[in-house]
N, C-alpha and C positions, 0 to 999 in steps of 0.2 A: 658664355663663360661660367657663369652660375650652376646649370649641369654637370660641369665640369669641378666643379669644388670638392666635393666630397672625395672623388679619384685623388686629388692633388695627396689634399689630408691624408689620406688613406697611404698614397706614398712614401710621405712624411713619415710613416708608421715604419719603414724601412731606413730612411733616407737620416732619421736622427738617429736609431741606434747606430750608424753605419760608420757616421762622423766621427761619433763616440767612442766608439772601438777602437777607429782609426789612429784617432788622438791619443790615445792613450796608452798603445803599444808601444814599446821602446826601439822595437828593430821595425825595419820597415822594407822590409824584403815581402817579394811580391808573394812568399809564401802564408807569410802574415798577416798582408791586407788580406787575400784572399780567405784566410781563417777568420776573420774579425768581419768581413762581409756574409758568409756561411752564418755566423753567430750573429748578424745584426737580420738573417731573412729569417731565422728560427723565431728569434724576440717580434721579429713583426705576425709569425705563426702565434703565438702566444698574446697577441695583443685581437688576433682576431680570434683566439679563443676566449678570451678574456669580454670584447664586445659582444660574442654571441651569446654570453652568459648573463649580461646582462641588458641586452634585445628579450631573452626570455623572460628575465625575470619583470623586467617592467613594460616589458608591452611594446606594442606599436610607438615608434620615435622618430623624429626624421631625420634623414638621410646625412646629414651633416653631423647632427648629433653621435652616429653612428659611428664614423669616420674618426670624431673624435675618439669614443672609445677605443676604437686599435689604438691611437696613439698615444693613450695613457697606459694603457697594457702593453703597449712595447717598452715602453720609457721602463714599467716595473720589472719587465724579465729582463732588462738591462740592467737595471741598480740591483735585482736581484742577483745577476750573473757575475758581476763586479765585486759583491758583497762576496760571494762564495768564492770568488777569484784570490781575494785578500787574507780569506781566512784559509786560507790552503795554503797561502805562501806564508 
């Protein structure tokens, strides 16, 4: 089960933005969730960009450690995405 942790984590890097989105939409037609999950696999693209940024910069880390990064870097092109959402509207 413990090989298996970082995967979960790393999941979780899709799996929070995704609730989020969800939650937060007002209409909830399948064309919406379907937009809001499109938007929560891009933030999880961004949080593995975001961890491999900083894999470089600080070196060798382990595996879990790792896993968390996506999921703080998704979390931020989420609050980012939301931020720009609000100020548009």
């Amino acid at each position: 089960m413990t090989e298996l942790l970082p995967s979960l984590i790393t999941l979780a890097g899709f799996l929070i933005p995704a609730a989020i989105l969800v939650k937060r939409r007002k209409a909830r037609s399948a064309g919406e969730i379907t937009h809001s999950l499109l938007i929560a696999l891009f933030c999880m693209f961004g949080g593995l960009v975001f961890a491999g940024a900083l894999i470089s910069l600080l070196g060798e880390s382990p595996a879990v450690l790792n896993s968390i990064f996506v999921v703080i870097g998704a979390l931020i092109c989420v609050i980012g995405q939301q931020w720009f959402q609000r100020k548009r509207a």
